[in-house]
Biopython code that builds the backbone (N, CA, C, O; Angstrom):
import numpy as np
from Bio.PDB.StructureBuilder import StructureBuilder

atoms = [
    (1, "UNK", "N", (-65.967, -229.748, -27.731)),
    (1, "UNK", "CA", (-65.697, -229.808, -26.306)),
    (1, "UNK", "C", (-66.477, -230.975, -25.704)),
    (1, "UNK", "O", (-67.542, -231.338, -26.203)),
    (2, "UNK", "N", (-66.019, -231.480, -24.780)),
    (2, "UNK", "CA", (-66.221, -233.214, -24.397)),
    (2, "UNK", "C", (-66.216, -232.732, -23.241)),
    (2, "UNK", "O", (-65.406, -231.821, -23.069)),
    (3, "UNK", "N", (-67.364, -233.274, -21.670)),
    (3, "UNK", "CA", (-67.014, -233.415, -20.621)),
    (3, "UNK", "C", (-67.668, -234.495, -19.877)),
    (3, "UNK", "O", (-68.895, -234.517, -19.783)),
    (4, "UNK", "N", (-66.991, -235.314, -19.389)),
    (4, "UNK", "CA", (-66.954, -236.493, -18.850)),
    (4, "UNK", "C", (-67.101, -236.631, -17.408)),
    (4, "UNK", "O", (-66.177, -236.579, -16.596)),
    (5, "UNK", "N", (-68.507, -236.836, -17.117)),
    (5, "UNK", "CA", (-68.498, -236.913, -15.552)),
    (5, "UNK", "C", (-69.180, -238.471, -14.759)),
    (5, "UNK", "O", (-70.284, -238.993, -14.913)),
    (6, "UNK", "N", (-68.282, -238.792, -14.098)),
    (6, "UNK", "CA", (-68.746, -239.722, -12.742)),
    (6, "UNK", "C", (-70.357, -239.802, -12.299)),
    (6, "UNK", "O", (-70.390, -239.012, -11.356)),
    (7, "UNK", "N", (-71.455, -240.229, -12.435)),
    (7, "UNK", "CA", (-72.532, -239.552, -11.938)),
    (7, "UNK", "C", (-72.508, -240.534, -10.848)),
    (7, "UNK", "O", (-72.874, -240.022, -9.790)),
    (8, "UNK", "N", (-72.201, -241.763, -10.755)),
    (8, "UNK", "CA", (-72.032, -242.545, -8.905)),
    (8, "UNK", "C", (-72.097, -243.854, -9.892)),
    (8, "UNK", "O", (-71.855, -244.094, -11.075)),
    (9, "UNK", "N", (-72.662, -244.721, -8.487)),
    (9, "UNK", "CA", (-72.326, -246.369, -8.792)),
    (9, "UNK", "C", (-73.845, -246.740, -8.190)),
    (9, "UNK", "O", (-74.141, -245.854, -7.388)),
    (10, "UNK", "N", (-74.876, -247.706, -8.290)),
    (10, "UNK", "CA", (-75.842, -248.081, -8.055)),
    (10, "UNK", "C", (-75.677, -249.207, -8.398)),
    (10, "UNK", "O", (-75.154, -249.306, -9.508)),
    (11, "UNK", "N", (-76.066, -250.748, -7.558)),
    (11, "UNK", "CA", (-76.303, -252.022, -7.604)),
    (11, "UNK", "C", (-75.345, -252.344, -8.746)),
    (11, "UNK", "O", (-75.601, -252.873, -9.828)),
    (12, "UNK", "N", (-73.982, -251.829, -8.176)),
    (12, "UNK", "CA", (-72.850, -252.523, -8.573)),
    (12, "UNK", "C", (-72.431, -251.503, -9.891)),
    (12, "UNK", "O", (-71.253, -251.358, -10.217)),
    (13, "UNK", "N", (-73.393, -250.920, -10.493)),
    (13, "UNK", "CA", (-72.877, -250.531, -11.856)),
    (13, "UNK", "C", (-72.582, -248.707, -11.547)),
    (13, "UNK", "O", (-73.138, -247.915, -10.786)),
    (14, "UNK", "N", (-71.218, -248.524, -12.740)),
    (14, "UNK", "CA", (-70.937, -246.796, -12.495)),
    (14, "UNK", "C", (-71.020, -246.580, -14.022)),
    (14, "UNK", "O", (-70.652, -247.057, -15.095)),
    (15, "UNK", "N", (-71.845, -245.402, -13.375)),
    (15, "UNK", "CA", (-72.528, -244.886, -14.571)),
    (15, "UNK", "C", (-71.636, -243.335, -15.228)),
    (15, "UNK", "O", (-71.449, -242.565, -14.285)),
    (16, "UNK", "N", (-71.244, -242.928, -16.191)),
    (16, "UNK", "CA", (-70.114, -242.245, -16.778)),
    (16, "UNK", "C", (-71.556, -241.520, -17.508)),
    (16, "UNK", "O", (-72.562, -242.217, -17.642)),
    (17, "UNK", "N", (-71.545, -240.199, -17.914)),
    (17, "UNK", "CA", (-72.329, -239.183, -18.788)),
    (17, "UNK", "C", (-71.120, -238.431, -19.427)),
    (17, "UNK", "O", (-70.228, -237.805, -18.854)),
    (18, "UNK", "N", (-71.300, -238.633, -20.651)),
    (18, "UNK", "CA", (-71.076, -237.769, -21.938)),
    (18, "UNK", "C", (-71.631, -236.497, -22.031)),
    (18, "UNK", "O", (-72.861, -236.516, -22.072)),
    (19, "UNK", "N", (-70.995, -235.147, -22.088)),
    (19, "UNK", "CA", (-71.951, -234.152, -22.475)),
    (19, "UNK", "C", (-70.454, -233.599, -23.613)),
    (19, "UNK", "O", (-69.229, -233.659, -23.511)),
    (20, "UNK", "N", (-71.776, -232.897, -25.011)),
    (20, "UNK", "CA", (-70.504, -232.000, -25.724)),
    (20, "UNK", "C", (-70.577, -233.015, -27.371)),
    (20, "UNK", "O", (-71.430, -233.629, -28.012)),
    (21, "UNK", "N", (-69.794, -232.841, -27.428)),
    (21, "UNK", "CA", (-69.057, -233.603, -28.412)),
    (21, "UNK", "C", (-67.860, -234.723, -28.620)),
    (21, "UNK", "O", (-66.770, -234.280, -28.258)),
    (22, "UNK", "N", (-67.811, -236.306, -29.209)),
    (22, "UNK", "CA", (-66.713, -237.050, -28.886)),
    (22, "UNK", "C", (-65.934, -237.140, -30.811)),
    (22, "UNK", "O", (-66.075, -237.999, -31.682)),
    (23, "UNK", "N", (-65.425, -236.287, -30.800)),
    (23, "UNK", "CA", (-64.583, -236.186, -31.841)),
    (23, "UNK", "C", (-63.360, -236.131, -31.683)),
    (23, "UNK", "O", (-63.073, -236.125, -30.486)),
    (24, "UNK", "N", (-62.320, -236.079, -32.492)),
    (24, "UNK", "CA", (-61.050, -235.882, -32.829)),
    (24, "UNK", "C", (-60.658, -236.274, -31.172)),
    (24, "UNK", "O", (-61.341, -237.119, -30.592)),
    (25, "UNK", "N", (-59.896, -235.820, -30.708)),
    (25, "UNK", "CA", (-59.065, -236.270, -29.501)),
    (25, "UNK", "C", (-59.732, -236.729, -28.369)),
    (25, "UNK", "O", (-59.415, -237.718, -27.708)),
    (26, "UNK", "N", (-60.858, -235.824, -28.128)),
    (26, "UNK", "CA", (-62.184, -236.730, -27.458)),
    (26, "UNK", "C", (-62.287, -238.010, -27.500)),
    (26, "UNK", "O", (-62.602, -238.506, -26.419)),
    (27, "UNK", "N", (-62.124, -238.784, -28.422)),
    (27, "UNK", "CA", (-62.145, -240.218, -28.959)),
    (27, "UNK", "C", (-61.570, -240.635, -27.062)),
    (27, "UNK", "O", (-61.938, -241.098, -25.983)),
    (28, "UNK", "N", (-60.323, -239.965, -27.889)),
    (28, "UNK", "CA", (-58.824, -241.272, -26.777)),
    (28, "UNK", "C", (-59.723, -240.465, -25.554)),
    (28, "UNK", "O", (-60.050, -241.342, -24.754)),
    (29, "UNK", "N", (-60.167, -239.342, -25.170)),
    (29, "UNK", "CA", (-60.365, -239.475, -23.688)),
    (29, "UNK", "C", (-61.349, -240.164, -22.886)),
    (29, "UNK", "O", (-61.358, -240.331, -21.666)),
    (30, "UNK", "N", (-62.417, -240.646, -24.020)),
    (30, "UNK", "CA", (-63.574, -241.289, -23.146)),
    (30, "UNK", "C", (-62.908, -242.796, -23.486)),
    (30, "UNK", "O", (-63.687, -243.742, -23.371)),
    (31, "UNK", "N", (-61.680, -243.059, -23.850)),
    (31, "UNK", "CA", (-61.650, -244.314, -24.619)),
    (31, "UNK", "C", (-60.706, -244.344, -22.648)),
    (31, "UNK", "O", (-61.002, -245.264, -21.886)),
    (32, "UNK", "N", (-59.920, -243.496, -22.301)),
    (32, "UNK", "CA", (-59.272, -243.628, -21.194)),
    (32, "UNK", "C", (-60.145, -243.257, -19.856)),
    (32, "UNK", "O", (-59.912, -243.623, -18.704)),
    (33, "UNK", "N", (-60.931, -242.649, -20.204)),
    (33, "UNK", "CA", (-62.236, -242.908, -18.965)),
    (33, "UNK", "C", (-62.646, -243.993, -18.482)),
    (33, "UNK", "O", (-62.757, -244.450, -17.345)),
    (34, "UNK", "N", (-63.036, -244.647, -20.383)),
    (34, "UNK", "CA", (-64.118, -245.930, -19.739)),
    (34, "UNK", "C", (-63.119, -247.039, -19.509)),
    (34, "UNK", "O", (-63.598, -248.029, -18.955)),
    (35, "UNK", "N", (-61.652, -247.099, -19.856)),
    (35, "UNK", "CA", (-61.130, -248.158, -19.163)),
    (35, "UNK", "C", (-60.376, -248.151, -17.583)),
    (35, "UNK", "O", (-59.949, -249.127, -16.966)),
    (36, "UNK", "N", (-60.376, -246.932, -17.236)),
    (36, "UNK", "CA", (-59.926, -246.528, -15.890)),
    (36, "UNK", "C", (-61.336, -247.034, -15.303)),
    (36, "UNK", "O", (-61.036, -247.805, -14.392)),
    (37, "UNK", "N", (-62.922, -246.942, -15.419)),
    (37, "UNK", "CA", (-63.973, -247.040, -15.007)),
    (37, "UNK", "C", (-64.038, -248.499, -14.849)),
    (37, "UNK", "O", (-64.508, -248.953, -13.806)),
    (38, "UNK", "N", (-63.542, -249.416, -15.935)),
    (38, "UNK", "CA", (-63.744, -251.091, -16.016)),
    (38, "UNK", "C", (-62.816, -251.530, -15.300)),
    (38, "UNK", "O", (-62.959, -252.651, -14.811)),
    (39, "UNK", "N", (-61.525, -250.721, -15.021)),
    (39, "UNK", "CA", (-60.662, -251.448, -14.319)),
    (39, "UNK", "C", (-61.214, -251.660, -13.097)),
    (39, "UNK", "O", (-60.966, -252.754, -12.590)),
    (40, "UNK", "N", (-62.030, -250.754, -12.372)),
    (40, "UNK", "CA", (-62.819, -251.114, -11.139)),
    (40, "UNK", "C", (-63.457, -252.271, -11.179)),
    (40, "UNK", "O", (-64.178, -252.317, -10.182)),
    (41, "UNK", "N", (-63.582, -253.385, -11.918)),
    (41, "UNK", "CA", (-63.999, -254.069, -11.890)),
    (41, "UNK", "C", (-65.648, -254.220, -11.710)),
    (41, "UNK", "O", (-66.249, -255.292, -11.641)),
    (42, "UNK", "N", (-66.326, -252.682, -11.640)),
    (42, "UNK", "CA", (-67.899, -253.142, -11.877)),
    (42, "UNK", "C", (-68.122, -252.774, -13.251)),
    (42, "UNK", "O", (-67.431, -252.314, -14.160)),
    (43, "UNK", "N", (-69.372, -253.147, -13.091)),
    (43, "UNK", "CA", (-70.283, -253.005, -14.374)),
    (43, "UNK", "C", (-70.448, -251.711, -14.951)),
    (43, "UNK", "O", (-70.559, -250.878, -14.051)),
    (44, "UNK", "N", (-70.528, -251.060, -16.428)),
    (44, "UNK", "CA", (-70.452, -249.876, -16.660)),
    (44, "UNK", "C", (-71.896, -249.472, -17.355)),
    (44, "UNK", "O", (-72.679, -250.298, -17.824)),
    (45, "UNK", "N", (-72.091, -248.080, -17.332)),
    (45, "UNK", "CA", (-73.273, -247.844, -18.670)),
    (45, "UNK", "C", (-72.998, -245.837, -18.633)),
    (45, "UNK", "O", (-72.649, -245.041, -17.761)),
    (46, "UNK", "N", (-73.309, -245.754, -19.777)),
    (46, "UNK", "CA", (-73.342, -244.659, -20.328)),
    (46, "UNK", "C", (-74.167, -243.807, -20.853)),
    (46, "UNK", "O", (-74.678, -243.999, -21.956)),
    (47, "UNK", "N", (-74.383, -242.815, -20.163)),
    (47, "UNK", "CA", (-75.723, -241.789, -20.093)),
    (47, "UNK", "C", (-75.671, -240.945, -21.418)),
    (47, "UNK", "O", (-75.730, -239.741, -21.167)),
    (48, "UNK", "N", (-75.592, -241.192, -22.555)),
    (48, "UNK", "CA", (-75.692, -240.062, -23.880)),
    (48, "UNK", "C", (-76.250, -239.107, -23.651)),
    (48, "UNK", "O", (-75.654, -238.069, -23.938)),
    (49, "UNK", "N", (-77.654, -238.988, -23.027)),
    (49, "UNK", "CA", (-78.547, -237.610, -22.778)),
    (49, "UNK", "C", (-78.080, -236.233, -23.747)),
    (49, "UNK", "O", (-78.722, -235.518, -24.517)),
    (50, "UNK", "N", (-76.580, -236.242, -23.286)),
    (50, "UNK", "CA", (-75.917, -234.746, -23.344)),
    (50, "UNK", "C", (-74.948, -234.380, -24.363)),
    (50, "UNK", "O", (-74.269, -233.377, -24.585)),
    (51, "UNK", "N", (-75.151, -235.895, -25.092)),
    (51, "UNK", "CA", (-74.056, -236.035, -26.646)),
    (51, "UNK", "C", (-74.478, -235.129, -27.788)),
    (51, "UNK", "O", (-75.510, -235.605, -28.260)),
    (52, "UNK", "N", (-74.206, -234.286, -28.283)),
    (52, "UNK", "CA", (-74.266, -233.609, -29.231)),
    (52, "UNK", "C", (-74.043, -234.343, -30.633)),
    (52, "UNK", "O", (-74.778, -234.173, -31.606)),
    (53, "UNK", "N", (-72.761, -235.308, -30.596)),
    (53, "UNK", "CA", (-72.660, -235.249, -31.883)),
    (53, "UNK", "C", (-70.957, -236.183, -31.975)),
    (53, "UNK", "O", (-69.922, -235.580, -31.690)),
    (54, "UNK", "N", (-70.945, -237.346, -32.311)),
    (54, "UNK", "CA", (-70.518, -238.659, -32.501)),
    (54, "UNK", "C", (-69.758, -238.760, -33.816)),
    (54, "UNK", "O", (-70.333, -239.047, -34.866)),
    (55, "UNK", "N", (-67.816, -238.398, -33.693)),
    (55, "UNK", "CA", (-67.426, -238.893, -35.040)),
    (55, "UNK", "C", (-67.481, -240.181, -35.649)),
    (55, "UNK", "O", (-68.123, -241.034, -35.036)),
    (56, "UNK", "N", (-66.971, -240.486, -36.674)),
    (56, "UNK", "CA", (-66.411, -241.918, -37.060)),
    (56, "UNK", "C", (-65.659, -242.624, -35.932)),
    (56, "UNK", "O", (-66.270, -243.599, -35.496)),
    (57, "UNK", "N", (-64.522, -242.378, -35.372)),
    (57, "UNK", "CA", (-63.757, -243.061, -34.605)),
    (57, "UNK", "C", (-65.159, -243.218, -33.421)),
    (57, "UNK", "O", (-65.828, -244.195, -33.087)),
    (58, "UNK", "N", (-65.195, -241.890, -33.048)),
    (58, "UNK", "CA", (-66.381, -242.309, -31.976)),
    (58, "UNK", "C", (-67.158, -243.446, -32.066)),
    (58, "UNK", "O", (-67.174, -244.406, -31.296)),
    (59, "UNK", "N", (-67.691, -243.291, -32.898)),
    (59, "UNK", "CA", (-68.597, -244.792, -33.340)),
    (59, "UNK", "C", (-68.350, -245.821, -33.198)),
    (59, "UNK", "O", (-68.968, -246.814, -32.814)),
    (60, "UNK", "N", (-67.254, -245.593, -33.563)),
    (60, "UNK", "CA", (-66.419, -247.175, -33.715)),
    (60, "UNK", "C", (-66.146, -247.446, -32.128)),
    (60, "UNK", "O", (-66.250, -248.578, -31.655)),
    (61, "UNK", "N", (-65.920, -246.727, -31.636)),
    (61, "UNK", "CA", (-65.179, -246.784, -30.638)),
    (61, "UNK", "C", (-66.658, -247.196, -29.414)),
    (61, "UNK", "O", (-66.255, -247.968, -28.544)),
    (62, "UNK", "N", (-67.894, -246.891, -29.273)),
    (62, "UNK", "CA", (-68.978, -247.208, -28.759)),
    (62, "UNK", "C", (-69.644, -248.338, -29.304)),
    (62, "UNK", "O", (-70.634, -248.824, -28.756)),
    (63, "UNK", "N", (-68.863, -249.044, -30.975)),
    (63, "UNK", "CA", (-69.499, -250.379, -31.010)),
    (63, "UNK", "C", (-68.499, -251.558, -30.356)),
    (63, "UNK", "O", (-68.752, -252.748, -30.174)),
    (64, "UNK", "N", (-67.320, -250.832, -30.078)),
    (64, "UNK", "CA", (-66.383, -252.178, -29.208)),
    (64, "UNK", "C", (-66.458, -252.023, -28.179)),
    (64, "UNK", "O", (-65.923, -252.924, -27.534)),
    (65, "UNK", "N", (-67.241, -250.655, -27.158)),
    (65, "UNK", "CA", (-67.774, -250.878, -26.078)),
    (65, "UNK", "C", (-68.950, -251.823, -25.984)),
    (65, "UNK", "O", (-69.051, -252.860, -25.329)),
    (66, "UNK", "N", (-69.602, -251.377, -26.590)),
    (66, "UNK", "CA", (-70.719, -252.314, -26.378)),
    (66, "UNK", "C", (-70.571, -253.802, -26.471)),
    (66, "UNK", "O", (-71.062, -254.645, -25.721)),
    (67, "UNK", "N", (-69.842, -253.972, -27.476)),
    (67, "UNK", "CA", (-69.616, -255.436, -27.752)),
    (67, "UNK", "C", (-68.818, -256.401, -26.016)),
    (67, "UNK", "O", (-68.913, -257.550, -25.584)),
    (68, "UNK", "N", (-68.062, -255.072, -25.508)),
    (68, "UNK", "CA", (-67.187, -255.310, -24.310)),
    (68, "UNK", "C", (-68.282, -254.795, -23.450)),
    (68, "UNK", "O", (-67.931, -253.949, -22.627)),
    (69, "UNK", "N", (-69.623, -255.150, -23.470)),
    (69, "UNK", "CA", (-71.138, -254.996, -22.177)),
    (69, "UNK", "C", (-70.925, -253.891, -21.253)),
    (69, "UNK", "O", (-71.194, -253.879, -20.051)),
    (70, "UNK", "N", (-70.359, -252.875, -22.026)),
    (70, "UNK", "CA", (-70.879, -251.396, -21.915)),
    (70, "UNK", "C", (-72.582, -251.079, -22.521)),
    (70, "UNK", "O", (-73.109, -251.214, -23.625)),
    (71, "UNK", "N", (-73.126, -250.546, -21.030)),
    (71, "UNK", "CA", (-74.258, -250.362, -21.790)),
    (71, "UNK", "C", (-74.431, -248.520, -21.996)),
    (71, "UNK", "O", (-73.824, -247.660, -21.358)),
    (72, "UNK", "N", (-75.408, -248.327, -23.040)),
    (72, "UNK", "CA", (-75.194, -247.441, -23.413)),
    (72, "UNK", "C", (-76.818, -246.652, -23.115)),
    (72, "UNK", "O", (-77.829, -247.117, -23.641)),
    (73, "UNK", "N", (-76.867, -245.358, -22.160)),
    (73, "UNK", "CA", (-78.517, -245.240, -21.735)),
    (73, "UNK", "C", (-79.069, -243.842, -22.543)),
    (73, "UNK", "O", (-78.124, -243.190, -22.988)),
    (74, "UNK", "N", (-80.008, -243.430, -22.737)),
    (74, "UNK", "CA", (-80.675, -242.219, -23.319)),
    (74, "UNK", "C", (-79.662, -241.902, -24.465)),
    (74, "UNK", "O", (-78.875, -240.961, -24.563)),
    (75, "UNK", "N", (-79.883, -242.868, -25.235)),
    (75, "UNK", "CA", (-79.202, -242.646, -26.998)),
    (75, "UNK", "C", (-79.543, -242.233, -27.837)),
    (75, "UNK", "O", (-80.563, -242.807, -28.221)),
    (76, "UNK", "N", (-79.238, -241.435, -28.457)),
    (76, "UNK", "CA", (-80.429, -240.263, -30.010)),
    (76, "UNK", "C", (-80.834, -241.420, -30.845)),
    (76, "UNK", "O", (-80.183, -242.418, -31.152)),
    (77, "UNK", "N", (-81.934, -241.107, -31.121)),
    (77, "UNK", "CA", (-82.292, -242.083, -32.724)),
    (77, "UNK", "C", (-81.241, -242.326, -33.708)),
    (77, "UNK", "O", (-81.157, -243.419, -34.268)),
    (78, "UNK", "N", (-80.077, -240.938, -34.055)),
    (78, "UNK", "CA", (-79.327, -241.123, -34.565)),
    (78, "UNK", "C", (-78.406, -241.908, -34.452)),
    (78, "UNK", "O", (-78.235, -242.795, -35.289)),
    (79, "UNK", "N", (-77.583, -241.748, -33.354)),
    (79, "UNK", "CA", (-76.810, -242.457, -32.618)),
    (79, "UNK", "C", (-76.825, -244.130, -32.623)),
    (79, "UNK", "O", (-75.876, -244.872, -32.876)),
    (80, "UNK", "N", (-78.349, -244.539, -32.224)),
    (80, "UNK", "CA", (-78.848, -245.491, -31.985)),
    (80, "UNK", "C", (-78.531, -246.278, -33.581)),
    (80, "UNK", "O", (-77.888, -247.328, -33.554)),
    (81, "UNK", "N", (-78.979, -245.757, -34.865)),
    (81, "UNK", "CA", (-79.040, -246.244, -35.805)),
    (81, "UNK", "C", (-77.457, -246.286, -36.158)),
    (81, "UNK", "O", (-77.080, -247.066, -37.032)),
    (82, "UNK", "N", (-76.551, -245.472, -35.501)),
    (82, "UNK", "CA", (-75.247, -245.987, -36.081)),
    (82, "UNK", "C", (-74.535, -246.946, -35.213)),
    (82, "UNK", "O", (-73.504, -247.463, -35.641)),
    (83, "UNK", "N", (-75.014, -247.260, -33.946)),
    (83, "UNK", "CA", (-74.518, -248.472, -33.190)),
    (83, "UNK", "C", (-75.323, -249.949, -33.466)),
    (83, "UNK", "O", (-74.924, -251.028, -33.026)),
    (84, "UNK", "N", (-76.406, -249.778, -34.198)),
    (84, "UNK", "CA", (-77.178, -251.063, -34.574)),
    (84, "UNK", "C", (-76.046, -252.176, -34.604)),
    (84, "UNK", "O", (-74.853, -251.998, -34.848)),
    (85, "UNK", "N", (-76.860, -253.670, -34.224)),
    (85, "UNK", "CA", (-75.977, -254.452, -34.493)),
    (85, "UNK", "C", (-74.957, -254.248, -33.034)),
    (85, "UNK", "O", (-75.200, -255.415, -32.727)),
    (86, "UNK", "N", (-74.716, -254.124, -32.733)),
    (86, "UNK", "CA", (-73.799, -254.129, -31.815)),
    (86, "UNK", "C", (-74.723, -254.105, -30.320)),
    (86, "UNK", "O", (-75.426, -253.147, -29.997)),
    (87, "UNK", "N", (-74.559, -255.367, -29.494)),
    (87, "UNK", "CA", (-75.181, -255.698, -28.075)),
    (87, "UNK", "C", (-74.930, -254.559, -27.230)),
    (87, "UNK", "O", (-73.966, -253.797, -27.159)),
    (88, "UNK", "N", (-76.011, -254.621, -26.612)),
    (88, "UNK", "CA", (-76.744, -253.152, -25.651)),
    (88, "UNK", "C", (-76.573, -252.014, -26.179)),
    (88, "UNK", "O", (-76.326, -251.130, -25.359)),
    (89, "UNK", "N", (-76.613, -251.697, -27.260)),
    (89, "UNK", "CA", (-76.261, -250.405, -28.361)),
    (89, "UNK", "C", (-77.762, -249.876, -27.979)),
    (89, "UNK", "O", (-78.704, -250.666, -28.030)),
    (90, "UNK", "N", (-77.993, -248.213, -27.510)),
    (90, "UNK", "CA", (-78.790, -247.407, -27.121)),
    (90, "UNK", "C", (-80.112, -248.085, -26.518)),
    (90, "UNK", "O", (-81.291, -247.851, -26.783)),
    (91, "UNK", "N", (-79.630, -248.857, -25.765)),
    (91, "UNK", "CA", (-80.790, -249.232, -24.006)),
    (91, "UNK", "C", (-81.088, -248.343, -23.991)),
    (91, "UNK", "O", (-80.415, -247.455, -24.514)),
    (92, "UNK", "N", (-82.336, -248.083, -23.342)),
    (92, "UNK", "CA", (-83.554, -246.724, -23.140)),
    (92, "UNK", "C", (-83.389, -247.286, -21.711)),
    (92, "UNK", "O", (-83.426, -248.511, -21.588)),
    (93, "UNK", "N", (-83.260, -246.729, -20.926)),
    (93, "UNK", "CA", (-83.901, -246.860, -19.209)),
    (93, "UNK", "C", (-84.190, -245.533, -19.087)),
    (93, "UNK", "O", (-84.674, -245.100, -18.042)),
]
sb = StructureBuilder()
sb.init_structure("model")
sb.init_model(0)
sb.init_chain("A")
sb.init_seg("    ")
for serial, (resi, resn, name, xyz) in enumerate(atoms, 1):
    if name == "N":
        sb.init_residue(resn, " ", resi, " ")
    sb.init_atom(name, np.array(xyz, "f"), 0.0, 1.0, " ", f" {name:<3s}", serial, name[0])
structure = sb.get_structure()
């Protein structure tokens, strides 16, 4: 179970939180979140805090965000070590 919430916009950037799990069909919904979110044309970042637990596609799918300057905030060690390599992959703020 995946739930995807709005937490606001601050000095231009909107910030999206993950809570749950992004597996199997989850994938496509944060994949249609975060481009409904970019189409606004600001800046994005992403609160992990509340991620449980990150498939393959997921992964993949948070290293072509990042690469596309999604930043990514409060990322597990785990997490962190499977986005390595990939720009703003688990920012700490």
């Amino acid at each position: 179970m995946l739930r995807i919430s709005e937490v606001g916009v601050s000095n231009g950037t909107k910030t999206l939180r993950l809570e749950g799990e992004v597996i199997g069909t989850a994938v496509l919904e944060v994949s249609q979140a975060v481009e409904t979110a970019l189409r606004s044309g600001q800046a994005l970042t992403i609160d992990l805090a509340e991620l449980l637990f990150v498939d393959r596609e997921g992964v993949n799918l948070f290293r072509d965000l990042a690469r596309r300057q999604v930043v990514f905030v409060n990322c597990s060690p785990f997490l962190n070590e499977q986005l390595k390599g990939a720009p703003n992959s688990g920012e700490q703020r």
